[in-house]
C-alpha positions as CSV (number, residue, x, y, z in Angstrom):
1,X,30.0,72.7,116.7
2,X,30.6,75.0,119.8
3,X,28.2,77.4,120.2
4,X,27.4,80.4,122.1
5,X,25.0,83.4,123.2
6,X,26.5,86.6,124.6
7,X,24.3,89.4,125.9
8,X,25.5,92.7,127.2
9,X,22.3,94.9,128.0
10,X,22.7,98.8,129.1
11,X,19.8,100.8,130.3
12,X,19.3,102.2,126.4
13,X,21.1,99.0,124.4
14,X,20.8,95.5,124.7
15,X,23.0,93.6,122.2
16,X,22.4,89.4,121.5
17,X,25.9,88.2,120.1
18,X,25.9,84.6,118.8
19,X,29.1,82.9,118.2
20,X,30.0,79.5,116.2
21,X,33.1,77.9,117.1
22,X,34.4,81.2,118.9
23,X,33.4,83.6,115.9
24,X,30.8,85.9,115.1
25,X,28.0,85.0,113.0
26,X,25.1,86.7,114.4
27,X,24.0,90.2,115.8
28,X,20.7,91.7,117.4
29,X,20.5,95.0,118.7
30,X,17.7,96.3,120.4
31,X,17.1,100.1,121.4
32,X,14.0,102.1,123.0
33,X,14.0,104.7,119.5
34,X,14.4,102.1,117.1
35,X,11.7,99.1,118.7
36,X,11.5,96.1,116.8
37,X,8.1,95.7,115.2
38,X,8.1,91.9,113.7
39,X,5.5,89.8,115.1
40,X,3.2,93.0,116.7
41,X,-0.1,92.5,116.1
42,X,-2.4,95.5,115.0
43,X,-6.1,96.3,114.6
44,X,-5.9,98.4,111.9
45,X,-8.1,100.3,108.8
46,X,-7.6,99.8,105.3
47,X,-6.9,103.1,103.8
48,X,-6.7,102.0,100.3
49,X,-7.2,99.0,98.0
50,X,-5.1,98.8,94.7
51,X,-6.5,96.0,92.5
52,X,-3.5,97.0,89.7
53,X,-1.0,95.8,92.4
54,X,-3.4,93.4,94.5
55,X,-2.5,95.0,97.1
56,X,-3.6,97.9,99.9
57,X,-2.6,100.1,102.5
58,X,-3.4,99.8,105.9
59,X,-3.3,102.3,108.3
60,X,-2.1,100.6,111.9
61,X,-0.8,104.0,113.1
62,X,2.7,104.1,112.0
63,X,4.0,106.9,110.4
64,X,3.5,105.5,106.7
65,X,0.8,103.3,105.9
66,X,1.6,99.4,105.8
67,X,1.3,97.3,102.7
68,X,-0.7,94.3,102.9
69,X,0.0,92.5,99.4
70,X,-3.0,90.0,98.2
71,X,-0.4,86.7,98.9
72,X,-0.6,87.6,102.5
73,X,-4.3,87.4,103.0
74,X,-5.6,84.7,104.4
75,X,-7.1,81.8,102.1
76,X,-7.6,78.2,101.3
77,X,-5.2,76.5,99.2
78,X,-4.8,73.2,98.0
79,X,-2.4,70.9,99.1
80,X,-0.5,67.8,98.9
81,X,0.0,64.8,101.4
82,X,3.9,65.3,102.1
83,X,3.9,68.5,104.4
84,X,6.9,70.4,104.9
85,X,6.9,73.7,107.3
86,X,9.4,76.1,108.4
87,X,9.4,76.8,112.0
88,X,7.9,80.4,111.1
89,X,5.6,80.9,108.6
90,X,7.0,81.3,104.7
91,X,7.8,85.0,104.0
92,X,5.5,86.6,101.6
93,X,7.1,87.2,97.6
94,X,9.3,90.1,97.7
95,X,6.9,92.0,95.5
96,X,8.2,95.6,94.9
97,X,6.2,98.0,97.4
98,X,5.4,101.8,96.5
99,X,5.2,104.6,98.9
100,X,1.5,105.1,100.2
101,X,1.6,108.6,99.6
102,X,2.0,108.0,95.8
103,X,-1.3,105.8,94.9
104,X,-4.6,106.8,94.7
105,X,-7.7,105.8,96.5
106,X,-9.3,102.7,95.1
107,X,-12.1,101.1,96.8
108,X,-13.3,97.5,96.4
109,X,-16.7,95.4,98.0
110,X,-16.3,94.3,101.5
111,X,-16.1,90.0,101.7
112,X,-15.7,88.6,104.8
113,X,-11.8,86.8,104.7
114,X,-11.4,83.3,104.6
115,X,-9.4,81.1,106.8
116,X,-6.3,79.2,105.1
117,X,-4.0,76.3,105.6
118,X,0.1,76.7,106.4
119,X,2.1,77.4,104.2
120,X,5.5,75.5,103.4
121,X,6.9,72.7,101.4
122,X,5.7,70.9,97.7
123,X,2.1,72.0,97.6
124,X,-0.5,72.2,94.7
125,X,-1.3,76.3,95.4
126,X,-3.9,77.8,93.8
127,X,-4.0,81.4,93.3
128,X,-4.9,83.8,96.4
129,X,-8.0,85.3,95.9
130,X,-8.0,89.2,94.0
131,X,-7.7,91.7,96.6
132,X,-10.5,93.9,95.7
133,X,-13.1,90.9,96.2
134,X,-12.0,90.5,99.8
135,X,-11.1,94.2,101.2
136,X,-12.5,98.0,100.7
137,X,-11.5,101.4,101.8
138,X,-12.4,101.4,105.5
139,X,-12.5,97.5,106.2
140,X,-11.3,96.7,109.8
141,X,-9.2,94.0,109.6
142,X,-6.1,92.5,112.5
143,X,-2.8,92.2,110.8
144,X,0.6,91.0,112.2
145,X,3.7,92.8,111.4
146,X,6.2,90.8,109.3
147,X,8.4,93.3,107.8
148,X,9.7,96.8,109.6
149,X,9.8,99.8,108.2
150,X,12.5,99.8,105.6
151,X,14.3,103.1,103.9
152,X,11.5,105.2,102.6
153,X,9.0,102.7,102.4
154,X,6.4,101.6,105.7
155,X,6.3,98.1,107.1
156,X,4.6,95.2,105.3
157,X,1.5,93.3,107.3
158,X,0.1,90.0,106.9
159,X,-3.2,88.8,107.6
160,X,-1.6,85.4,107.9
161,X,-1.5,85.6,111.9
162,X,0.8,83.4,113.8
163,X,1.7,83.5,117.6
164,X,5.2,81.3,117.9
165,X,6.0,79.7,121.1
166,X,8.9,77.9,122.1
167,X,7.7,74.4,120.3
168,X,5.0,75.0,118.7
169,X,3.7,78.1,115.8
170,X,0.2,78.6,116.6
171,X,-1.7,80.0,113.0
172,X,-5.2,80.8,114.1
173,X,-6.1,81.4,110.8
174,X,-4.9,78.0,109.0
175,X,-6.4,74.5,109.9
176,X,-4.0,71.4,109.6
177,X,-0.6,70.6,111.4
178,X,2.9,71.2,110.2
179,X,6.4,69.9,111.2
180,X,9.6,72.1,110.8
181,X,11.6,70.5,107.8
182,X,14.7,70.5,109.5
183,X,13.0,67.9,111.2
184,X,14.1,65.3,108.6
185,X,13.1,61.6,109.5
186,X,9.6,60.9,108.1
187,X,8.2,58.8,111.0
188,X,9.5,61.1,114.0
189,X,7.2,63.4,111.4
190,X,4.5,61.3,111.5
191,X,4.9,61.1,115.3
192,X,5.0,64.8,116.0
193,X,1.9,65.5,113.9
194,X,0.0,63.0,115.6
195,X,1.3,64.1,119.0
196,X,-0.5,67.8,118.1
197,X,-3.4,66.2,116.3
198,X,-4.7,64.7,119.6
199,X,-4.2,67.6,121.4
200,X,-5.5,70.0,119.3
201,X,-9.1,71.1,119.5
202,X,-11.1,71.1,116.7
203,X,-11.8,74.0,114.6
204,X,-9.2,76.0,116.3
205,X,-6.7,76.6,114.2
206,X,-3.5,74.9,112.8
207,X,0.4,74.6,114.2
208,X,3.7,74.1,113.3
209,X,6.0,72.0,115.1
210,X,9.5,73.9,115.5
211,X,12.0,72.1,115.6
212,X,13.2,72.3,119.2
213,X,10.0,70.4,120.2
214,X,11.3,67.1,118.4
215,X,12.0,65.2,122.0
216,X,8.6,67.2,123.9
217,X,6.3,65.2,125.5
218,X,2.6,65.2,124.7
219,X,1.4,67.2,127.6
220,X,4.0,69.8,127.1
221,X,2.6,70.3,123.1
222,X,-0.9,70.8,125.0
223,X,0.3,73.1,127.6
224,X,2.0,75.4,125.0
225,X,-1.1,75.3,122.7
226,X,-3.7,76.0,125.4
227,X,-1.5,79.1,126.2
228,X,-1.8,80.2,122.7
229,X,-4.7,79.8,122.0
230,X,-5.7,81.6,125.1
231,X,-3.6,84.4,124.1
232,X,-4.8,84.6,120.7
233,X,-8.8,84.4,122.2
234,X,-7.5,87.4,124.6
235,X,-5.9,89.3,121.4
236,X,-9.2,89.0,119.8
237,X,-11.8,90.2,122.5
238,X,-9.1,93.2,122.4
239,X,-10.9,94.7,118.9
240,X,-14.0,94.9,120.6
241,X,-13.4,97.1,123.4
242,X,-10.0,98.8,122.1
243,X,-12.1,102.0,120.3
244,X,-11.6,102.3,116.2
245,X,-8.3,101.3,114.8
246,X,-5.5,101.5,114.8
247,X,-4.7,100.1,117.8
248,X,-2.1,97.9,118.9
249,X,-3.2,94.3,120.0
250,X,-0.2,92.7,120.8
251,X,3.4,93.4,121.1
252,X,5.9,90.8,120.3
253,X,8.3,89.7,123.0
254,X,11.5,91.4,124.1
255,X,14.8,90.7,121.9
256,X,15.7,88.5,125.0
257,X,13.4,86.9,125.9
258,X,12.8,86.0,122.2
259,X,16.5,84.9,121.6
260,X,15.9,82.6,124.9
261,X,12.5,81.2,123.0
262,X,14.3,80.7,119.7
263,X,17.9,79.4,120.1
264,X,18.6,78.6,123.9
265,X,18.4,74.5,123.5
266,X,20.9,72.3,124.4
267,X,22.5,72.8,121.2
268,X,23.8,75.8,122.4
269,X,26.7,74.8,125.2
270,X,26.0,78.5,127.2
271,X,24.5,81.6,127.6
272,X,27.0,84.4,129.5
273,X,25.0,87.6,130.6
274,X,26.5,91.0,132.2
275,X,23.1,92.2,133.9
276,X,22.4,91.0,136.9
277,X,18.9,92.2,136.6
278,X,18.0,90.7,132.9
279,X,20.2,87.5,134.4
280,X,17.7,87.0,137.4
281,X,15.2,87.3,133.8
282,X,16.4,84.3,131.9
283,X,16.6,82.1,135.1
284,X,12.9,83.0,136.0
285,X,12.0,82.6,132.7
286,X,13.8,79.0,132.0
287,X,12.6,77.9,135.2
288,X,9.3,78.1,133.3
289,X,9.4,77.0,130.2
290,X,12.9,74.7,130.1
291,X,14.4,74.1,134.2
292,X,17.0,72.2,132.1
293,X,19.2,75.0,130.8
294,X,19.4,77.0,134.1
295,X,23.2,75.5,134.5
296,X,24.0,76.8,131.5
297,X,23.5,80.3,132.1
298,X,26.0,81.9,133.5
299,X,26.5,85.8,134.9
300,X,29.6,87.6,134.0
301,X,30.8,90.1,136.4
302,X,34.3,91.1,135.4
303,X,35.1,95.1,135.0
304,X,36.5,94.2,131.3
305,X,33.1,94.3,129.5
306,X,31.9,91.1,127.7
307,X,32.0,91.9,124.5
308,X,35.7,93.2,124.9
309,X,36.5,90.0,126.8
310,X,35.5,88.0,123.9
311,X,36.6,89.8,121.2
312,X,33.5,90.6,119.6
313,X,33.9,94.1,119.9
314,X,36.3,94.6,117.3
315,X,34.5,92.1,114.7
316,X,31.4,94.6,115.2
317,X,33.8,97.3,114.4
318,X,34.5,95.5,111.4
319,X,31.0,94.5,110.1
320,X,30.8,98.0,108.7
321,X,33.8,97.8,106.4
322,X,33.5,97.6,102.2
323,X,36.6,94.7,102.7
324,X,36.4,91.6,104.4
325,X,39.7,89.3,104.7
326,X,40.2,85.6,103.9
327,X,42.7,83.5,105.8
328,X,44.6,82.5,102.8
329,X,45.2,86.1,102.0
330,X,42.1,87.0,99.5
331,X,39.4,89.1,100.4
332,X,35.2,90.1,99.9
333,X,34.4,93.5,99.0
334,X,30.7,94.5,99.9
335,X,28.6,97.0,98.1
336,X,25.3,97.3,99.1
337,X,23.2,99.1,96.6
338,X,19.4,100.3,96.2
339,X,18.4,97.2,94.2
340,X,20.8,94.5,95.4
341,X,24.1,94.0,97.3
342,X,26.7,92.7,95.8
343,X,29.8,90.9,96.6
344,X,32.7,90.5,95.1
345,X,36.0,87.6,95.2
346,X,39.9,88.9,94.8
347,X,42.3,86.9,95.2
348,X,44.6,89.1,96.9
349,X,48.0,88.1,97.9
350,X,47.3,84.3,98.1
351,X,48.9,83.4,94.9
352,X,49.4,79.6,95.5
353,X,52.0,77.5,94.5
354,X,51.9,75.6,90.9
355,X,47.9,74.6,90.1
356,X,46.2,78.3,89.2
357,X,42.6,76.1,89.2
358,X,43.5,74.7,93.1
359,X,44.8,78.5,94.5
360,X,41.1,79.7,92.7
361,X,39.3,76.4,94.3
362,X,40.9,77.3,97.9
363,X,39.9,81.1,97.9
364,X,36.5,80.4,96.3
365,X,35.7,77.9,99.2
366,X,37.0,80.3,101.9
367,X,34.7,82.7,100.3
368,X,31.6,80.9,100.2
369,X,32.1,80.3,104.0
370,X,32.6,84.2,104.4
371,X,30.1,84.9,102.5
372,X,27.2,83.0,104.6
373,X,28.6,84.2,107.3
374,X,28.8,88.3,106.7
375,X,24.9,87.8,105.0
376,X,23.9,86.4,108.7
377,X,26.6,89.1,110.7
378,X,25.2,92.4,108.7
379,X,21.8,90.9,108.1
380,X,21.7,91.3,104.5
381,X,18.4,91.0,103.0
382,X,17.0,90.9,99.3
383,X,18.8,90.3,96.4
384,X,22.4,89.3,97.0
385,X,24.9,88.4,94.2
386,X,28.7,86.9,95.1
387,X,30.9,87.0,91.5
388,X,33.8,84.4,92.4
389,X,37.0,84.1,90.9
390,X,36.0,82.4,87.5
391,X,36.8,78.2,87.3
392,X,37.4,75.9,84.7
393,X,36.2,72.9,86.4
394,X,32.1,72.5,86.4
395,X,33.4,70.0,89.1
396,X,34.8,72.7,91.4
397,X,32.2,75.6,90.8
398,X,29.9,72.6,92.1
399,X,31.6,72.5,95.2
400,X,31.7,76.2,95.6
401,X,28.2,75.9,95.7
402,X,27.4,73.2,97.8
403,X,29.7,74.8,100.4
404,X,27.7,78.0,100.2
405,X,24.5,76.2,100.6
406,X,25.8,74.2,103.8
407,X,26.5,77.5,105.8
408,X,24.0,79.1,104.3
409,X,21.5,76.0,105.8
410,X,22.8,77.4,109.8
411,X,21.3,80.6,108.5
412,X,17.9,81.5,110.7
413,X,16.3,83.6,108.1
414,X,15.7,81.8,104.6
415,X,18.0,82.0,101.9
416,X,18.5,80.4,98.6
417,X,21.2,79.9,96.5
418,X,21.2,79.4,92.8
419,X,23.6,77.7,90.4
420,X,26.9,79.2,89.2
421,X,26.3,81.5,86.4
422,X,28.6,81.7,83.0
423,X,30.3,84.2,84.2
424,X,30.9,83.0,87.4
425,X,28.3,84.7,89.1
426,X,26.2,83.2,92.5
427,X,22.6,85.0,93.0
428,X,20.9,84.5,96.7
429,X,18.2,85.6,98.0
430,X,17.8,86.3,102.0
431,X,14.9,86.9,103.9
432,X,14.5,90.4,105.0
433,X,12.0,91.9,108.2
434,X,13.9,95.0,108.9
435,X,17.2,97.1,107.6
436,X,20.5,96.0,107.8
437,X,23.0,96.9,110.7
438,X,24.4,99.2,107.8
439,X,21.1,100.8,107.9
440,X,19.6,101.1,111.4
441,X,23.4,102.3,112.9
442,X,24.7,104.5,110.3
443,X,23.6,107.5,108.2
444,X,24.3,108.7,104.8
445,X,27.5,111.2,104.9
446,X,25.9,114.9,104.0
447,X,29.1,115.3,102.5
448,X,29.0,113.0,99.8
449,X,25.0,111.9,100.7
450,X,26.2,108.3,100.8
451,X,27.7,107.5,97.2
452,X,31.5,107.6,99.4
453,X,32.9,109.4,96.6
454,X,33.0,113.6,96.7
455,X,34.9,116.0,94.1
456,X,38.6,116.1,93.5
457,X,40.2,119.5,94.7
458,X,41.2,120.4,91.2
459,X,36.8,119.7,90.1
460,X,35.9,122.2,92.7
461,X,38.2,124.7,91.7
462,X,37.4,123.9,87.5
463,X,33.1,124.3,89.3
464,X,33.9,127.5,90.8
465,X,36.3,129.1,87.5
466,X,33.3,128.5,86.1
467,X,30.7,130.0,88.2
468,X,33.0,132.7,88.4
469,X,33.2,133.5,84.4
470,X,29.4,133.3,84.6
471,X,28.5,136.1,86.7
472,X,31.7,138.1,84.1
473,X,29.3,137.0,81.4
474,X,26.0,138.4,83.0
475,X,28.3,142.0,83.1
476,X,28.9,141.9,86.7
477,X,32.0,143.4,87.8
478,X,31.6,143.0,91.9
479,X,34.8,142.6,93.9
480,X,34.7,138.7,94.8
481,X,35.6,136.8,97.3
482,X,36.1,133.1,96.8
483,X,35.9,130.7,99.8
484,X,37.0,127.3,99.6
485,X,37.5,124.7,102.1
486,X,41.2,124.2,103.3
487,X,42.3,121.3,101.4
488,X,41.0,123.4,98.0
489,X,43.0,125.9,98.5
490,X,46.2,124.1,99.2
491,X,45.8,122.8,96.3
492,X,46.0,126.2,94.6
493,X,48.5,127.4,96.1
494,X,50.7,124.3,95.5
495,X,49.5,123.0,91.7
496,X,47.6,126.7,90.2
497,X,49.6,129.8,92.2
498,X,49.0,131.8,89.5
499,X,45.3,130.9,89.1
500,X,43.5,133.8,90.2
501,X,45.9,136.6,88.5
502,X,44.6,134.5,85.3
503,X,41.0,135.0,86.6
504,X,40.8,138.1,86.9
505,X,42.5,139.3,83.9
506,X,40.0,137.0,82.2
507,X,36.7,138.5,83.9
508,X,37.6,142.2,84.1
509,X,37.2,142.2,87.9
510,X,38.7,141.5,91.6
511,X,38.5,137.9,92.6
512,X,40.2,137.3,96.3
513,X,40.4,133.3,97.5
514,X,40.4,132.2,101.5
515,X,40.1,128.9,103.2
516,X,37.2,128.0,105.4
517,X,37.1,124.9,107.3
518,X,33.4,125.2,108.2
519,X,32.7,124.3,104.4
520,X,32.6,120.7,103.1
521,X,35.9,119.4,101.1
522,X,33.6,119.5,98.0
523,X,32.1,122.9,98.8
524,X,32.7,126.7,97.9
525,X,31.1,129.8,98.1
526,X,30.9,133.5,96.1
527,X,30.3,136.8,98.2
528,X,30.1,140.1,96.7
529,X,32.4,141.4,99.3
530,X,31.1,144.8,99.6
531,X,27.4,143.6,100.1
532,X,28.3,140.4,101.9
533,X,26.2,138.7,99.7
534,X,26.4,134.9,99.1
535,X,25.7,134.6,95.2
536,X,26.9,130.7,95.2
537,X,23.2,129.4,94.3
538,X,22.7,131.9,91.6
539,X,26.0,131.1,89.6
540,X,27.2,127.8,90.6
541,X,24.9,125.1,88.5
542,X,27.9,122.7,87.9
């Protein structure tokens, strides 16, 4: 598989565009208002402790609290001999988080917090400990950032530490070594975990081999440890000389720098650039950490910008649309919702020729591709459910799924997929550190306050008949003057001309209608003309 990193980078926007056999599957934007919190480290005061939702708030000097839930303190747990780890550390259960502002004050005894062992694979967990025996109101305590501030509620924190580096995960907090599972031979295992065992001194913490350190040499695994350990050891001297939280210990690489850390391996066949300055970067920073990819980056100078060039311009474009076409002809329609998005198989056009079940089987398999694909484009998160075109054949909803799960697997964050559902339904689950592109580059629409939907012309005018027979029915006999927005009263004029002679001889008083284009297409006012007082909030209740 071809793939490919674009970065175009402007003084206020730097954008990561990763492509997969010449398409988009992956986008990172990264702006000085909106700064990307994952992976900062904080020193920060626990403000509350909730034992009736095992968890607390922690103040690290954001603008809401963050919630630290009791499965992301740090503890011992038991474990089996087969380890399996992710190259990151397993996201904490999605457990539903309430607004800081909205829970009392609890308080709890002060217990100093116990170091704990990776997490990842088949493993014999016991329960974490209950938060109240481990944190109290006031506790200083270093926490890392693993999910961003999200709609109304503050970022979630972790006392589950981990500093990543390019081959290795560095958890200063746990105490045995881990290998990525998508390392998959069990003796190259073996061999990586005793490559770090010897290297690692004692009592010092545990790793995670990624999986881009599979062909590393020993005395590279040891150069990259020493260096985190060192930065971890600088991190914490920091909480003794940085004053009373919060405080900010350590800020997470930049976007590129992390992208180059990540997913720049020889997997990926090049990296094109359009800053000269941030391409002089990369080269100093490869020349560090991996000489061999220096020929692989290359700097694109050409007038046309890059992301025009390649035609990724007009897929972001499209990445905010409810509809998403198939090749065949069908298409995805994607709602995202409070609670869950959903996503939804049609057919379309693509009608097929004789077998109904082999025209379904075709669409549904484009879809599943799709379908992995927009959940890594607009970085879905959360719940996800897909309802396919219902099948017949247990045989082919099968291979709807396995096709899902295998472009699912090229997903970075973690995802699961479940089994087809009786009614045809898929639910997924996706890993989720910050808001969607949905979220972070668009607001809701004050006109209709993000449903998409606002009143019919003939509602409005129905809302204000009423208003208007309200304030006749209070014994007000004020001349009135009506305003509606421009497309309302076209509507008059062309469907109800005779609406206000009927209005008037109905309330006993002088009602006058006018277009205004300052008011919203779902809006209208009343003004007692001879005051010039707007009465709108007084009559108009629905």
């Amino acid at each position: 598989m071809k793939r490919e990193i674009l970065i175009s980078a402007t003084q206020r926007e730097v954008r990561v565009a990763i492509l997969e056999d010449d398409q988009l599957v992956e986008l990172q934007v990264d702006r000085p208002e909106t700064r990307r919190m994952v992976g900062d480290i904080y020193w920060g005061k626990v403000e509350a402790v909730l034992p009736g939702l095992q968890a607390a708030f922690v103040d690290i000097g954001t603008d809401k609290s963050a919630f630290l839930h009791n499965s992301d303190l740090a503890y011992d747990e038991d474990e089996d001999e087969d380890d399996d780890a992710d190259d990151e550390p397993e996201e904490p259960a999605d457990v539903d988080q309430p607004d800081s502002a909205d829970v009392a004050d609890a308080d709890a005894p002060e217990v100093p917090v116990p170091a704990r062992k990776p997490r990842g694979g088949r493993r014999r967990r016991k329960e974490p400990p209950q938060i109240q025996d481990v944190l109290k109101k006031g506790q200083e305590i270093i926490v890392q950032v693993s999910k961003e501030p999200i709609s109304t509620k503050g970022p979630r924190v972790t006392a589950q530490v981990s500093m990543a580096g390019r081959f290795l995960v560095y958890m200063p907090f746990a105490s045995r070594v881990g290998v990525s599972r998508k390392i998959g031979d069990r003796a190259e295992r073996q061999r990586l975990r005793g490559q770090v065992e010897s290297v690692m001194p004692k009592n010092s913490g545990g790793v995670i081999v990624r999986t881009v350190g599979e062909d590393v040499t020993q005395e590279t695994f040891k150069r990259e440890l020493d260096t985190l350990i060192g930065q971890w050891s600088r991190i914490n001297k920091k909480t003794r000389f940085v004053g009373k939280p919060p405080k900010l210990l350590h800020r997470e690489t930049s976007l590129t720098r992390g992208i180059i850390r990540d997913l720049f391996s020889t997997k990926v066949d090049r990296l094109t650039v359009d800053s000269r300055q941030l391409h002089n970067e990369i080269i100093e920073y490869l020349n560090g950490i991996a000489p061999e990819l220096v020929d692989r980056v290359q700097l694109y100078e050409d007038k046309k910008g890059l992301f025009d060039h390649s035609g990724v311009e007009q897929e972001i474009r499209d990445l905010f649309k409810r509809r998403c076409d198939l090749p065949s002809g069908g298409y995805l329609i994607i709602e995202p919702t409070e609670a869950l998005v959903s996503i939804d198989v049609n057919s379309g056009r693509y009608t097929g020729k004789k077998d109904p079940e082999k025209t379904i089987l075709r669409t549904n398999l484009e879809a599943a591709r799709e379908v992995a694909r927009q959940m890594r484009l607009r970085d879905l998160g959360g719940i996800i459910v897909a309802d396919f075109i219902d099948m017949e054949s247990r045989q082919n909803r099968d291979k709807v799924l396995q096709e899902l799960r295998t472009h699912l697997g090229r997903d970075r964050a973690r995802t699961k997929a479940f089994t087809v559902s009786d009614l045809g339904l898929i639910e997924m689950t996706r890993q989720r550190v910050r808001q969607s592109h949905l979220q972070s580059m668009t607001e809701p629409c004050e006109v209709c306050h993000g449903t998409g939907r606002v009143f019919t012309a003939e509602t409005i005018v129905r809302r204000m008949e009423r208003s208007v027979r309200r304030m006749a029915a209070e014994g007000r006999r004020d001349h009135l003057l009506v305003r509606v927005h421009p497309d309302t009263a076209t509507y008059v004029l062309e469907q109800e001309a005779d609406l206000m002679k009927k209005l008037e001889k109905g309330v006993g008083f002088n009602v006058e209608m006018r277009d205004d284009p300052l008011l919203r297409p779902d809006e209208f006012k009343l003004v007692v003309k001879g005051a010039g007082r707007d009465v709108t909030q007084q009559y108009a209740v629905a």
